[in-house]
N, C-alpha and C positions, 0 to 999 in steps of 0.2 A: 504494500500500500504506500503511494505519495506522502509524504507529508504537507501536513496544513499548513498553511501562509497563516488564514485567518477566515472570515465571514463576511458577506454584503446583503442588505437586504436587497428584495427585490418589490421596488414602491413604483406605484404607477397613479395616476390622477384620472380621476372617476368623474365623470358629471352626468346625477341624475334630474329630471325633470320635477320638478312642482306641479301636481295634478289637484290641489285642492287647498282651497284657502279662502276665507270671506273679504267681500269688497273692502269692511273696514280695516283688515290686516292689512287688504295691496295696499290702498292707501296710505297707510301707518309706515307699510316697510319703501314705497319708493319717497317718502318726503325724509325717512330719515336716510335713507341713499342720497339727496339731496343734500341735506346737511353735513353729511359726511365727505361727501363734494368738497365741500368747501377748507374744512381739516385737510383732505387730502393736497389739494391746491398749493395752500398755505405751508403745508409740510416739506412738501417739492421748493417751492421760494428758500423756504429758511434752509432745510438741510443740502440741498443741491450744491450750495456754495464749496468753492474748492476749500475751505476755512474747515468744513467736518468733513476730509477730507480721511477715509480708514476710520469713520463713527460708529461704535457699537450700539447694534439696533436699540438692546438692553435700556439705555442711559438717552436716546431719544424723547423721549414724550418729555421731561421736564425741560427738555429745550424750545419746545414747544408750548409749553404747557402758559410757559412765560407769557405770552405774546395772544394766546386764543386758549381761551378757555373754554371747556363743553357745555357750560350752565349761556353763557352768553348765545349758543347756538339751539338749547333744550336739550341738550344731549346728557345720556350717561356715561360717567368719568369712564370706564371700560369700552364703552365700546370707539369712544376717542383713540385711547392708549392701542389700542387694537391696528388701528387703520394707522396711525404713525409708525406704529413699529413695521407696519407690513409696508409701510411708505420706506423706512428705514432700511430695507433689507432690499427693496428693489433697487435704492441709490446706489449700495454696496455692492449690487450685480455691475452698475455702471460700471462704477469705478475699475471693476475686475476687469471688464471690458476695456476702459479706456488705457489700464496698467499695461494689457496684453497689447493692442496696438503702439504703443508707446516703444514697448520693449520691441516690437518690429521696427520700428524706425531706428532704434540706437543701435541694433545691428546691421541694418541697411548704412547707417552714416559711418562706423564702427567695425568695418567688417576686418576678418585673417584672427589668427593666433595674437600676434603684436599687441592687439586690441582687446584680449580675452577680459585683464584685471579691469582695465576701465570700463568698459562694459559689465561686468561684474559689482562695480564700486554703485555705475549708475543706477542700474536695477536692485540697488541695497536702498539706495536713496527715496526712491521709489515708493518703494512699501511704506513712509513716515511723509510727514511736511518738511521732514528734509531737502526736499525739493523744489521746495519755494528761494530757496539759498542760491540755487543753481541756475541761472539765466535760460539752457539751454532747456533742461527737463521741464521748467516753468514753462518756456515759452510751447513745449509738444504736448504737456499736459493741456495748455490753456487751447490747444488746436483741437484735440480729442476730446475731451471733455465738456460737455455743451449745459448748462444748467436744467435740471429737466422742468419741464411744467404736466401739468396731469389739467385734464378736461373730463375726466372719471366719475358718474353720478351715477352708476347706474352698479354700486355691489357692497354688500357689509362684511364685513370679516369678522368671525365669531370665535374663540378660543372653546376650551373644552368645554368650560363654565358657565358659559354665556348660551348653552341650549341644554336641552333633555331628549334622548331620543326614546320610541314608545314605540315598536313591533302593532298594527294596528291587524295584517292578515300575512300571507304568505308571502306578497311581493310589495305591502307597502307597509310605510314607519310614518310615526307623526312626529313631527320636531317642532319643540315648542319652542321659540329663541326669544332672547332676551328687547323688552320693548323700552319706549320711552318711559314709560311709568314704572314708578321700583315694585317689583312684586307682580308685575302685569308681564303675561308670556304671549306672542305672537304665534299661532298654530297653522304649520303647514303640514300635507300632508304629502310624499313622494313616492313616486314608484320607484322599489328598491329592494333587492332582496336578503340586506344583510343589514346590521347594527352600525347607524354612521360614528365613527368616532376621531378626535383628536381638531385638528384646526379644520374650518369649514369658511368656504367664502357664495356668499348668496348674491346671485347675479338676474338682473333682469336682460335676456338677452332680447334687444331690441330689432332683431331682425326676426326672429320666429316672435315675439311678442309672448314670451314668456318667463318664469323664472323659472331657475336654475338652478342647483348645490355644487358646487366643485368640493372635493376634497383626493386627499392621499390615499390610499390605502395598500397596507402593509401585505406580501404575499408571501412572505416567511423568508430566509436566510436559503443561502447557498454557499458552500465553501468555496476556498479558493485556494489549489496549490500554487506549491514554491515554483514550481518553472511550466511556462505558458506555451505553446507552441506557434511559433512566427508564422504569418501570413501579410502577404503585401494584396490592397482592394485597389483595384480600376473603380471609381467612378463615372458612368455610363450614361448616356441616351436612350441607346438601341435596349440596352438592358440596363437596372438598375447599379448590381454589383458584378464582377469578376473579378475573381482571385487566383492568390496564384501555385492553386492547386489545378486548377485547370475550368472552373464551372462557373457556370453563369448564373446569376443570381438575380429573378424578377424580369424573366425577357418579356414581358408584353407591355413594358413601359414606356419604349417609343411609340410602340403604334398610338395608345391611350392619348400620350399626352401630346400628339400631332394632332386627334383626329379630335380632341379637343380645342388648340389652338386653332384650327382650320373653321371650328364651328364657331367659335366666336370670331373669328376673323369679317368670313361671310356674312353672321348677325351683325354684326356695326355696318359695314357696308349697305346692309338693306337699310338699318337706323339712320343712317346719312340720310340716304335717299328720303327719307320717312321726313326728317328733321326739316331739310328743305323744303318738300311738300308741305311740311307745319306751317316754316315761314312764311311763306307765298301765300297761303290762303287766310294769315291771319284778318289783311284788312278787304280782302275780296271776300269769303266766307268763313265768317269765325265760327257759326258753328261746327262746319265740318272740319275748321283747324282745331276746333276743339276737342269734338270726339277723338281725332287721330292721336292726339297728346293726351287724352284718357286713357284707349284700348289700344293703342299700336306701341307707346312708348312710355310706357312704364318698365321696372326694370325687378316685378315679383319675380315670375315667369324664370327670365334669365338668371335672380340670383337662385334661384333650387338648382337650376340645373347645372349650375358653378359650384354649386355647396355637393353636389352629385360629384361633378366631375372630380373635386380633392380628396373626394372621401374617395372613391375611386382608384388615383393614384397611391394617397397615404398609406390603401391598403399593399397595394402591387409591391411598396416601400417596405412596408412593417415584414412584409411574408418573406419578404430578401434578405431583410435584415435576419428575421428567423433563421431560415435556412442557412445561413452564413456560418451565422455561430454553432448552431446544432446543439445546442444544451451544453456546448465547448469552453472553457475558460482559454481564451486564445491572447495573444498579442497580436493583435492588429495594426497596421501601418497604412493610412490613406492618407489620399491628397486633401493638401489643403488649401481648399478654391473660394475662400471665403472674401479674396481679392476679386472685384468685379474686370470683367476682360476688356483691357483697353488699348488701343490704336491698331485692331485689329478691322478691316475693310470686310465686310459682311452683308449680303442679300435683306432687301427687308424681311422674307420667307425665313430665312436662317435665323434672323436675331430675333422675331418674333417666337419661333421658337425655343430657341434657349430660353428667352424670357418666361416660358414656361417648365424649364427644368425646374425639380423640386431639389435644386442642390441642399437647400438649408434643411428642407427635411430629411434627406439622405443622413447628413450630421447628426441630426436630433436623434433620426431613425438605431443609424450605428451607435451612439452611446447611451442609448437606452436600453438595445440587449444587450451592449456591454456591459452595462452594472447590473443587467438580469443576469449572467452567468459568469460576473466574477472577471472579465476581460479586461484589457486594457487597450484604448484607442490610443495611435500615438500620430499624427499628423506630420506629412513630411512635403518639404519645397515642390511643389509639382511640374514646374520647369521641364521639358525636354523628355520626361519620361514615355510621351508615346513614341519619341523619335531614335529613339537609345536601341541598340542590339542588345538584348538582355545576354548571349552571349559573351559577346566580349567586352560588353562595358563601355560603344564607343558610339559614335554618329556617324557610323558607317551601315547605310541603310536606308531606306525610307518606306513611309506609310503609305498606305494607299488603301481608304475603305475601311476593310474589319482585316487586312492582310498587310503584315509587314514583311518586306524582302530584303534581304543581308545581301552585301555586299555579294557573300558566294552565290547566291541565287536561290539560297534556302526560302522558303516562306514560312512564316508562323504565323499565328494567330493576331492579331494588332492587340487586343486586349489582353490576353492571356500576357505576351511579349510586357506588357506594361505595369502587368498587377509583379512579375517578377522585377520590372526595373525598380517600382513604387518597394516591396521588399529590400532590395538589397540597399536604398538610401534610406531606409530604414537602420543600417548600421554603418555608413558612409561616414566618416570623420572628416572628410573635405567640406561635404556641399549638408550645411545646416537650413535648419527651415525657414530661417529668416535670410536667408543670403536671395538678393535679387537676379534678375534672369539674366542679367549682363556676366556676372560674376560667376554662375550655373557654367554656361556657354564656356567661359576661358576655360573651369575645371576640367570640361568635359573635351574640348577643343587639345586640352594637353595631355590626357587618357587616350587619344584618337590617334595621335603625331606619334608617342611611346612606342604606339600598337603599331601602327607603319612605318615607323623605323626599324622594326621588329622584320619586318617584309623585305626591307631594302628599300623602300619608297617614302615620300613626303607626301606634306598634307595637299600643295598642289597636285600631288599626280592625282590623290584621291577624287581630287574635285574635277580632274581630266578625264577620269575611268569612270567618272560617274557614281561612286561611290558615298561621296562627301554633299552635301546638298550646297548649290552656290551661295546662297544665302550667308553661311558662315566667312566665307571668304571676301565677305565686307567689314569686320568686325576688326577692333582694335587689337584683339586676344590675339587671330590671326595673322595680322602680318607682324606682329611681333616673334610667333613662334618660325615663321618663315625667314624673322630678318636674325633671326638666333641671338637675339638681345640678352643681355645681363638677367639672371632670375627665372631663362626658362629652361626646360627641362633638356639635357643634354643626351 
């Protein structure tokens, strides 16, 4: 038997519907969603400042508490303190957010070995308001970092204390939550088949025109051994994952999400048409510009069949992500494409569809069954890897399609070829995850030259034989390794 690392739960977010409740509760509950609005608002102003910069949610509410009081809005001091802290905890997501872009940039400005301690010193600074000392770190935090504001009326946050849950039949509970009046409970009742417990947030969701419960819920532990087994993921189009075992993971998610893109492409186009015919007849026949902006252009219709189509995808997503892991505690290694693609010259057909790739949920997707089965994601520079010979490590080759061909004439797979290039910079000590694609290219530009000087041949002949894509043979990397300058590889 393995030995054990240790344990992870496996928590996922639940949201069931509100199937019953009287006029005076909806009432009650959207005017204090209302009021609570306003806390939240205010909370975003004051705590957002880079001044509570690394604030512990904990010691929140009395910073607040100074300035807006819950008696001033009718509120109960709890359920104030509740929505600050939860206001408290989403600033603290920023910040994580803003820390991790930041630390991309000081290694993009920063980059080689030479640079390791200062880069080091900075990202120490970082984690404190020690960074306000620092002109430069000031001035990339002040660029990432945006103050947030919150427009949010429409959800309460309730702690364990602040409801009671009541078993009323086999698939529904009644939750009694806590009201404006001390002593006075608000009674909803939800279709649900289990006991809700621990933090809960009640949301009125203003497109289906109903409320809501989100909460957590706990599905028990899973161990996790001491050593993982490595896998490098393609992130896909045609299909959602491949790895570099060899399989494809989620193949009917290009078709979905073209034939998606494609139908709303055509619905707007007709809406155009629609829109002008609106126009035009406003001052010749308003009623029938009327009707038409009644029945023809509204946008119910369209949002179901959008709310259709992601649930659609997320699923094709979620089943890949399954399948991937396999009940596996794996180390995983994918791209990280969380950089939007630029100066790249693109078909409006092409970029309207990317704009429908669900890369972000692909991410969400992947590190959700990674903490269901104990994995680890680890995110690596994605630069050049579909153009790499996962043989020999070099840019001797090109794509073409779903089929990459080597220089010797071999063909392999384009994805498969790319989930092993995505593995093996998984343990690359050159090329780090924040190194930009200019700096990628020399690494790999001098991996290429080694490998052909290996042959008898330069990196010109490669690009004579057709080997070497012309492309590179504009680059500064290259005619340096051609003019056999100081520093490069001998």
């Amino acid at each position: 038997m393995p030995k054990k690392k240790g344990v992870t739960k496996k928590i996922s977010t639940q949201i069931v519907p509100v199937i019953g409740m009287t006029e005076t509760v909806k009432a009650e509950l959207l005017s204090t969603m209302k009021k609570l609005g306003i806390v939240r608002s205010e909370s975003y102003n004051k705590l957002g400042s880079i001044c509570y910069w690394g604030i512990d949610w904990k010691k929140a509410y009395p910073e607040v508490k100074g300035f807006r009081t819950p008696e001033s809005l009718g509120l109960p001091s709890k359920l104030a303190e509740w929505t600050v802290s939860d206001v408290a905890k989403a600033i603290t997501a920023q910040q994580a957010a803003c820390k991790d872009a930041v630390i991309k940039n000081i290694y993009q400005r920063f980059p080689g070995k030479e640079n390791q301690n200062k880069r080091k010193e900075l990202c120490k600074q970082l984690k404190t308001l020690a960074f306000l000392e620092n002109t430069l770190l000031h001035r990339l935090v002040r660029k990432e970092y945006q103050r947030g504001h919150s427009w949010v009326r429409n959800q309460i946050v309730y702690q364990q204390g602040g409801y009671k849950c009541k078993r009323l039949s086999r698939n529904t509970y009644q939750l009694e939550l806590a009201g404006l009046k001390r002593g006075k409970r608000n009674k909803i009742v939800v279709k649900y088949n289990r006991k809700i417990k621990g933090q809960i947030r009640l949301i009125y969701n203003q497109l289906l025109q109903r409320f809501e419960v989100h909460f957590l819920v706990d599905y028990g532990t899973i161990e996790i051994p001491v050593e993982r087994r490595s896998i490098g993921v393609d992130k896909g189009y045609t299909e959602a994952f491949y790895d570099s075992d060899g399989q494809a993971h989620g193949k009917g998610l290009g078709k979905v999400t073209t034939k998606k893109s494609d139908r709303i492409c055509a619905k707007n186009r007709n809406r155009g048409k629609l829109w002008a015919l609106h126009r035009k007849l406003e001052k010749i026949d308003p009623d029938k510009s009327a009707r038409i902006l009644e029945n023809n252009l509204t946008r119910k219709t369209e949002n179901r069949r959008y709310r259709q189509n992601q649930t659609e995808l997320a699923a094709i997503i979620g089943a890949a992500s399954k399948s991937l892991f396999n009940e596996e505690a794996l180390k995983v290694f994918a791209e990280d494409l969380t950089q939007p693609i630029r100066n790249k010259r693109q078909s409006k057909a092409v970029s309207r569809k990317l704009n429908s790739w669900m890369k972000g949920a692909m991410r969400d997707s992947l590190q959700k069954w990674a903490n269901w089965t104990g994995s680890v994601v680890t995110e690596v520079q994605p630069s050049y890897t579909s153009q790499i010979d996962s043989r020999t490590g070099t840019l001797l080759g090109k794509r073409t399609g779903d089929n990459f061909t080597g220089f010797d004439g071999v063909v392999l797979q384009a994805d498969y070829n790319a989930a092993l290039n995505i593995l093996a910079r998984g343990t690359d000590k050159e090329i780090t995850r924040y190194m930009n694609k200019t700096e990628v290219q020399a690494v790999l530009l001098r991996r290429t030259a080694r490998y052909l000087r290996g042959m008898g041949l330069s990196l010109l002949d490669g690009v004579e034989l057709g080997w070497l894509d012309l492309k590179h043979s504009k680059t500064k990397a290259f005619k340096q390794l051609l003019a056999g300058m100081p520093g490069t590889p001998r």
